[in-house]
C-alpha positions as CSV (number, residue, x, y, z in Angstrom):
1,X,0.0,0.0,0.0
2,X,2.6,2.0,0.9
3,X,4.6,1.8,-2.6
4,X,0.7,2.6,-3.8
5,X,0.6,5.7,-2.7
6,X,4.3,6.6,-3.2
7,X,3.4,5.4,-7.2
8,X,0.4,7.8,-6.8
9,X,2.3,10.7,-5.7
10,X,4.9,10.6,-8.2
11,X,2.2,10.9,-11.1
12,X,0.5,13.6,-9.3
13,X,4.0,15.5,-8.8
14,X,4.4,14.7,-12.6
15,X,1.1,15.8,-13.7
16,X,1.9,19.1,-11.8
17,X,5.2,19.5,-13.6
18,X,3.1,19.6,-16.8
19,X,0.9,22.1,-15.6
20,X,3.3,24.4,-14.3
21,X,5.1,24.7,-17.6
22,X,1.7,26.4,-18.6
23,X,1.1,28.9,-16.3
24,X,2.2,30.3,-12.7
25,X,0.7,28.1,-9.6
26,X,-0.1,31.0,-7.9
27,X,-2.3,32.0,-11.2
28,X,-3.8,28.6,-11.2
29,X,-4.8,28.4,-7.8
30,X,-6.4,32.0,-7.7
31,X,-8.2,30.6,-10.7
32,X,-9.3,27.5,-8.8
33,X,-10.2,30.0,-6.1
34,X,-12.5,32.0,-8.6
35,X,-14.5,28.9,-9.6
36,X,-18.0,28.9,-9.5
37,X,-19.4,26.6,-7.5
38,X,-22.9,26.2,-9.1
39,X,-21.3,25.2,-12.0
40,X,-19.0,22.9,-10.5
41,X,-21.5,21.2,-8.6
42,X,-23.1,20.9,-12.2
43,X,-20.2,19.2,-14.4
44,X,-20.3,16.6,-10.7
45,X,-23.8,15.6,-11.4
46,X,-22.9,14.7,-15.1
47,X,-20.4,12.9,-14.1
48,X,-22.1,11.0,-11.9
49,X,-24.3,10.0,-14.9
50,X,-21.1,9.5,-16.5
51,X,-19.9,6.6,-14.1
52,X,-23.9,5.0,-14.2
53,X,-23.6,4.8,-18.1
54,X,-20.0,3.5,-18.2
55,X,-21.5,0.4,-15.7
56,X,-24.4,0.0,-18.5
57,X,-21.8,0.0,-21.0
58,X,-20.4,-3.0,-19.2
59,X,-24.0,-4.2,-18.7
60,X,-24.1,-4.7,-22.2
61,X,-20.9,-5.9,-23.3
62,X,-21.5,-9.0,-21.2
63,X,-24.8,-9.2,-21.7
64,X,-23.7,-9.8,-25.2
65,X,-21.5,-12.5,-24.4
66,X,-23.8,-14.3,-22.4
67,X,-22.7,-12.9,-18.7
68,X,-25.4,-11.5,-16.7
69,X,-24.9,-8.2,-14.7
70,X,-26.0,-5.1,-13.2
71,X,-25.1,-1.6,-13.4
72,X,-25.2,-1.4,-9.7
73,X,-23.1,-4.7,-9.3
74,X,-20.7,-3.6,-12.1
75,X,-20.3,0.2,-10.5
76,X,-17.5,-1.0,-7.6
77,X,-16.0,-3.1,-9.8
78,X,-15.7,-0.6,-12.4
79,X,-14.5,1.8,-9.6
80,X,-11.7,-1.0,-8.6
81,X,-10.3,-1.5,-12.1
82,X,-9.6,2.3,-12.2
83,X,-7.6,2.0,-9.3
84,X,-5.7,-1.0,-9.8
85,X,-5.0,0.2,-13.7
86,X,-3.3,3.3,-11.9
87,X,-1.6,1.5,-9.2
88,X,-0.6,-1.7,-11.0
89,X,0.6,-0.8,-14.8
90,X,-0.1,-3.5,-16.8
91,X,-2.0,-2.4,-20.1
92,X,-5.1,-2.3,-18.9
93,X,-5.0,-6.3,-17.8
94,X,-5.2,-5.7,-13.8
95,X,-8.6,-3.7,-14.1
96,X,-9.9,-6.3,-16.8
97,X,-9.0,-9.4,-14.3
98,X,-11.3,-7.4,-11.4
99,X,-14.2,-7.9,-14.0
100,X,-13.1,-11.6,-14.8
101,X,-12.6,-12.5,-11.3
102,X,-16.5,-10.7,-10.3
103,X,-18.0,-13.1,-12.7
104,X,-16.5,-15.9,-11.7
105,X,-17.2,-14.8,-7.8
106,X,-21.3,-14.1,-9.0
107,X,-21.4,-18.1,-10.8
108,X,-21.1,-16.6,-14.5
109,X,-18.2,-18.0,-16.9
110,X,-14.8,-16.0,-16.4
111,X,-14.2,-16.5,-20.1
112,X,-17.2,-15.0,-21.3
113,X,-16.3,-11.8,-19.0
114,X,-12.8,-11.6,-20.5
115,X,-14.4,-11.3,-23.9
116,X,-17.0,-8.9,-22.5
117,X,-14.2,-6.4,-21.9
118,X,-12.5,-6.6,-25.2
119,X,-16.3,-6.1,-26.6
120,X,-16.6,-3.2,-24.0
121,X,-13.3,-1.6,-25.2
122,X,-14.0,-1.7,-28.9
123,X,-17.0,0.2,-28.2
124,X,-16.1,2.6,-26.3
125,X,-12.7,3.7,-28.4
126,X,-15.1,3.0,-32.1
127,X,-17.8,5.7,-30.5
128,X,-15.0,8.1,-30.4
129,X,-14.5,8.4,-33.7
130,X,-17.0,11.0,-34.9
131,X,-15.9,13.1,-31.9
132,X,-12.7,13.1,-33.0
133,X,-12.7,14.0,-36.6
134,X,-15.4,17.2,-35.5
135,X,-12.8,18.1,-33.2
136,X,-9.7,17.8,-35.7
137,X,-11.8,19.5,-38.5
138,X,-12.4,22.4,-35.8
139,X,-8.6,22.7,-35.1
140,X,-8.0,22.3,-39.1
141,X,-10.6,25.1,-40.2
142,X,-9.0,27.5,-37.0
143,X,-5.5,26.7,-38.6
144,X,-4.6,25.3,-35.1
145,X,-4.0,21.4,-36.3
146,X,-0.5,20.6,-34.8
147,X,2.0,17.3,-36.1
148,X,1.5,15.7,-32.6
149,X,-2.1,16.3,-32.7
150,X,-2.2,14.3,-35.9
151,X,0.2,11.9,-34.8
152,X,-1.7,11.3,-31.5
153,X,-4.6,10.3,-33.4
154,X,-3.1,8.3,-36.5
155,X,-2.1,6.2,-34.1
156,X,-5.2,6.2,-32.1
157,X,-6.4,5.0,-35.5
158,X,-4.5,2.2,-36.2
159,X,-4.9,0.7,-32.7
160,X,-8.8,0.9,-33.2
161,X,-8.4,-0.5,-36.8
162,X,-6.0,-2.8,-35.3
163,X,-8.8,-4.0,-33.2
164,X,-11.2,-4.1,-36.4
165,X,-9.1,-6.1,-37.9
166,X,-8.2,-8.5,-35.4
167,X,-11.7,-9.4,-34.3
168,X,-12.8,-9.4,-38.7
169,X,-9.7,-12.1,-39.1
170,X,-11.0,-14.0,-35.7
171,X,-14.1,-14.3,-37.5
172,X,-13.4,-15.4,-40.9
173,X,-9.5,-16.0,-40.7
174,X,-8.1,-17.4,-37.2
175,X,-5.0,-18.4,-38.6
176,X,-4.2,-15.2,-39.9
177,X,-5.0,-13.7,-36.2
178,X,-2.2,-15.8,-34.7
179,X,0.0,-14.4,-37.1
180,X,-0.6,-11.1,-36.6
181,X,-0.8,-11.9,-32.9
182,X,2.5,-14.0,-33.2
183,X,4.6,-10.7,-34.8
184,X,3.3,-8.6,-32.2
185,X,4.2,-11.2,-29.7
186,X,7.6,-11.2,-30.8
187,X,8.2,-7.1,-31.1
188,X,6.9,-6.8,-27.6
189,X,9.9,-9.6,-26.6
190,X,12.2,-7.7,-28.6
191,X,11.8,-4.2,-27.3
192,X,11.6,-5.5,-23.7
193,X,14.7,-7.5,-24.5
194,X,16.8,-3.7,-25.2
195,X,15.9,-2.8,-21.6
196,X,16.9,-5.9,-20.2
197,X,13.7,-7.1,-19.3
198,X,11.1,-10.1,-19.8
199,X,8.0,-9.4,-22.5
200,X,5.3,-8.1,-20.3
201,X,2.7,-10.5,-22.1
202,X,3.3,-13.8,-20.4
203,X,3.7,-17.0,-22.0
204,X,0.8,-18.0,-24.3
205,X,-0.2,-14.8,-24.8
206,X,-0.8,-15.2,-28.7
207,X,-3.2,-18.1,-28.1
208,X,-5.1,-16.7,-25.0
209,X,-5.9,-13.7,-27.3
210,X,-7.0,-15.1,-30.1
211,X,-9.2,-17.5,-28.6
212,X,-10.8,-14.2,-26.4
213,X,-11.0,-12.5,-29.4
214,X,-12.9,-14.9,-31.8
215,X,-15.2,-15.4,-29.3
216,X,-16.0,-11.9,-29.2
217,X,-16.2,-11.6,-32.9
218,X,-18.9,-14.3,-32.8
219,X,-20.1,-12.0,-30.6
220,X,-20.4,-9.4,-32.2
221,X,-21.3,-10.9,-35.1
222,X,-24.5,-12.9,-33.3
223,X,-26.4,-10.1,-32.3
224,X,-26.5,-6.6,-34.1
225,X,-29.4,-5.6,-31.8
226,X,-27.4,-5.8,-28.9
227,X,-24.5,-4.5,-30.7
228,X,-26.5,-1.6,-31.8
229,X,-27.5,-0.8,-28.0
230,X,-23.8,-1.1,-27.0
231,X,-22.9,1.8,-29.3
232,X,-25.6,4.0,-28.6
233,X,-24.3,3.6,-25.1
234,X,-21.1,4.2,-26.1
235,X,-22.1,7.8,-28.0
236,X,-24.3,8.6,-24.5
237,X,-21.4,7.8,-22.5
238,X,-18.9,10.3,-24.7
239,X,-21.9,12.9,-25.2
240,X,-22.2,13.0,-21.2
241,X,-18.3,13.0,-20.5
242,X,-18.4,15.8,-23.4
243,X,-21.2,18.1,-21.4
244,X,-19.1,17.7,-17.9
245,X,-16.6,19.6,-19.7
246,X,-18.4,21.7,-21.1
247,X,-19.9,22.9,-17.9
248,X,-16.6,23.6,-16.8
249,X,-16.3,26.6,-19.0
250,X,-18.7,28.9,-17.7
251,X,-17.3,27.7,-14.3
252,X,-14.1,29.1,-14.4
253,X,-15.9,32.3,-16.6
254,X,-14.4,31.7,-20.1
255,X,-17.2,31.6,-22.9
256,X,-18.8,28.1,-23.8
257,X,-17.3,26.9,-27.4
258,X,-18.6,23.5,-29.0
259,X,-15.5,23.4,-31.1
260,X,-12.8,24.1,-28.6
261,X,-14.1,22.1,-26.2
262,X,-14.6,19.3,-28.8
263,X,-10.9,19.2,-29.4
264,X,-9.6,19.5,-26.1
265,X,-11.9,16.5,-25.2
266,X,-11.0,14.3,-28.2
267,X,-7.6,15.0,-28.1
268,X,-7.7,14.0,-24.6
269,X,-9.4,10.9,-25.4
270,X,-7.0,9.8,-28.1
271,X,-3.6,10.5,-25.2
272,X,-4.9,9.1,-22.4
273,X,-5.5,6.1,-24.8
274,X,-2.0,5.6,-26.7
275,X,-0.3,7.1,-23.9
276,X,2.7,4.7,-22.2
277,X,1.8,5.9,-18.8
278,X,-0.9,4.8,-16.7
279,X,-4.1,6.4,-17.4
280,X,-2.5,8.9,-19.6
281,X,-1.3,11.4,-16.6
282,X,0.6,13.8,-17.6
283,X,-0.1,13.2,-21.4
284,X,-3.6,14.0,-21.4
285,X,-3.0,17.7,-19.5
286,X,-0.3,18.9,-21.6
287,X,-2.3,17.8,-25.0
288,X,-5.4,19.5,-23.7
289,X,-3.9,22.4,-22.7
290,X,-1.5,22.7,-25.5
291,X,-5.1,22.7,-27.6
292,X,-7.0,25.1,-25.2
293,X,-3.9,27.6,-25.6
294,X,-3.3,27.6,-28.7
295,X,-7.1,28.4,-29.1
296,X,-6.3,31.8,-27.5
297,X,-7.7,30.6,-24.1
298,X,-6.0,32.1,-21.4
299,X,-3.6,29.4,-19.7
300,X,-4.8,30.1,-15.6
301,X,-8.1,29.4,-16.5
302,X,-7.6,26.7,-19.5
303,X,-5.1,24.3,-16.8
304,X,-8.1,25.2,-13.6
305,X,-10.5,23.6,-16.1
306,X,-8.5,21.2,-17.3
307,X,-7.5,20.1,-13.2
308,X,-11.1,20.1,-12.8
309,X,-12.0,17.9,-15.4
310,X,-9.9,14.9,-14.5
311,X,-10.3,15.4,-10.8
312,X,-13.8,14.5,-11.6
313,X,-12.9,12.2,-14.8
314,X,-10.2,10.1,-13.1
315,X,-9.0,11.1,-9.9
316,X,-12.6,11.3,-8.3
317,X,-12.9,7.2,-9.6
318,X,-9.8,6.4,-8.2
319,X,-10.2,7.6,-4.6
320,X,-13.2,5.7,-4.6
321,X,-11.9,2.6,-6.1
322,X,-9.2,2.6,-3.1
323,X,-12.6,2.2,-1.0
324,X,-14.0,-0.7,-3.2
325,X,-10.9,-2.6,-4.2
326,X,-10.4,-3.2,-0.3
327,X,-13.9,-4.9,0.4
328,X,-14.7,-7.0,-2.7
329,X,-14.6,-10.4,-2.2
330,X,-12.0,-11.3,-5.3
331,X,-9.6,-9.2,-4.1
332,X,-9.3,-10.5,-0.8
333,X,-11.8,-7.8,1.1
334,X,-14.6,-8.3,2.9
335,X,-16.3,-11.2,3.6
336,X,-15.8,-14.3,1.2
337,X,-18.4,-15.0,-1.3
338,X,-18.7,-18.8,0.0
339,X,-16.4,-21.1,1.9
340,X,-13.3,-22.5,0.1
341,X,-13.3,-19.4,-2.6
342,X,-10.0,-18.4,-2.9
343,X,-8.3,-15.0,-3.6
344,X,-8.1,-13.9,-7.7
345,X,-4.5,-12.5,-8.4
346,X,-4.9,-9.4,-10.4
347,X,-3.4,-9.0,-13.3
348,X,-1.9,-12.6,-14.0
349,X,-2.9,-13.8,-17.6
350,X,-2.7,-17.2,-16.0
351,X,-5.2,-17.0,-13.2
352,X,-7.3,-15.7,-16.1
353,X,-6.7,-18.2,-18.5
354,X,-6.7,-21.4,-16.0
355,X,-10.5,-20.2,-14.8
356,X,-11.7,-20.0,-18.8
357,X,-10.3,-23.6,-18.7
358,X,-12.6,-24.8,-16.0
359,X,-15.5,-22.7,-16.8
360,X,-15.3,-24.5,-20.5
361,X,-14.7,-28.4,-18.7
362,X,-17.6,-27.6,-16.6
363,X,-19.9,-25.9,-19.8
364,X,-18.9,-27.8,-23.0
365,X,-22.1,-26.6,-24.5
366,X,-20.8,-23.2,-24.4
367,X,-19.3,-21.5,-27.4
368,X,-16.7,-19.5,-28.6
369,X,-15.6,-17.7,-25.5
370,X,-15.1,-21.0,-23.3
């Protein structure tokens, strides 16, 4: 716990580097002090609705894959991933095994979670898209489109079309997945070889991602009325997270523009996803202030809004994660689920894997994601 919060204050202390490159603290804080209340109080209520529509989005997801959930039993366990993703870097894979390991607690098929969140994730990064080009045609008609801003999202592009891809080939071409998956397996190996280190993907990692992602493609594939709902939820989910911001503005008295707010948010989107560190810290700041500034907003009041909207957006989950992640059962809080149920190690592929084993024994009538 202790290296936790030591790993927590570093990114803080990091994230306040960034800002400070902006604009004076002092600035910032009497901008912070300025602050509206009514207005804060208003983006905290949307994100509030924010948080309920990201646990229908996982409602969903696994509802398309056969797992049955709620959005109230999915909130703390959404809550927990963001914490552990923070705490523990690991791709993602530490918050994903929370929702694996809460199936498997609740009597539903671990596999069929593990596919759930690679469904979840597609959706959530595909309903993006349209956000994104508005907000790069803003910054292109303003004359304000920057190389890393079109870096940033090229490569946003090609890990969504990446995704596409993978789960079209899972479909039709499995073979051709293992491949793709095999090459990638062996770059990761070779980079991690420079720095004198082991491949952070674990041994198998090729097959237990193919087989997770074929199931999903069938899927997807199986039920475009679901699929249809997912994305809609998906749009609601950015369209809310969009207004948060938005209500931001007015907040911190700087006049309420679709267009700039559309970029900073998009742009933010697109770092805090290709980012190396954890949850994009850092990354996701200096892009949206870099945008904000250069769109003549003045920097005190662009970084308060900015501070603002990830305190609510990411730091707000987080606290509260470090309340759930110590009382649900698969993570060794609170009281066991039944006798004999043993504690889920987060983040290890094999723990995963092994339980998608047993779930499949015990179900052979299952499909595609045991």
């Amino acid at each position: 716990m202790l290296r936790r919060w030591l790993w927590i204050l570093l990114l803080v202390a990091v994230v306040m580097l960034v800002i400070s490159r902006f604009t004076n603290l002092q600035h910032l804080g009497d901008a912070l002090a300025r602050a509206h209340w009514w207005w804060l109080l208003a983006a905290t209520v949307l994100h509030v609705a924010f948080f309920l529509l990201h646990g229908n989005l996982y409602r969903l997801g696994f509802a398309l894959v056969g797992v049955s959930s709620t959005v109230s039993g999915l909130l703390p366990v959404f809550f927990a991933s963001t914490y552990l993703n923070a705490v523990a870097p690991s791709g993602g894979t530490a918050g994903a095994a929370v929702f694996v390991a809460d199936a498997k607690r609740r009597g539903q098929s671990p596999a069929r979670a593990a596919v759930g969140t690679v469904v979840v994730l597609v959706a959530d990064l595909a309903t993006l898209l349209p956000f994104l080009a508005g907000g790069l045609a803003f910054l292109a008609r303003r004359g304000r489109l920057a190389y890393y801003d079109l870096l940033g999202a090229s490569l946003y592009l090609v890990f969504v079309g990446g995704l596409v891809l993978a789960l079209t080939l899972a479909r039709r071409r499995v073979r051709a997945l293992q491949t793709m998956l095999g090459w990638v397996e062996r770059l990761v190996a070779r980079v991690a070889g420079w720095f004198r280190r082991s491949s952070p993907l674990g041994p198998g990692w090729t097959e237990r991602v193919a087989r997770d992602l074929s199931a999903a493609a069938t899927a997807v594939f199986g039920s475009w009325r679901i699929v249809l709902k997912l994305l809609l939820a998906g749009t609601a989910l950015h369209l809310v997270n969009l207004a948060g911001l938005y209500a931001l503005f007015p907040a911190f008295e700087q006049p309420l523009n679709l267009g700039v707010g559309l970029a900073g948010f998009s742009l933010g989107i697109v770092f805090y996803v290709i980012a190396i560190v954890p949850q994009g810290l850092a990354a996701v700041e200096g892009i949206m202030g870099l945008v904000f500034t250069s769109l003549a907003m003045p920097a005190a009041p662009a970084l308060g809004i900015i501070l603002a909207f990830r305190g609510m957006n990411f730091w707000l989950p987080l606290v509260i994660g470090l309340f759930f992640v110590r009382r649900l059962p698969e993570l060794g809080g609170g009281r066991r689920a039944h006798e004999g149920s043993e504690p889920v190690h987060i983040g290890t592929s094999e723990s995963s894997s092994r339980s998608g084993k047993e779930s499949a024994g015990a179900t052979s009538g299952e499909t595609g994601a045991d």
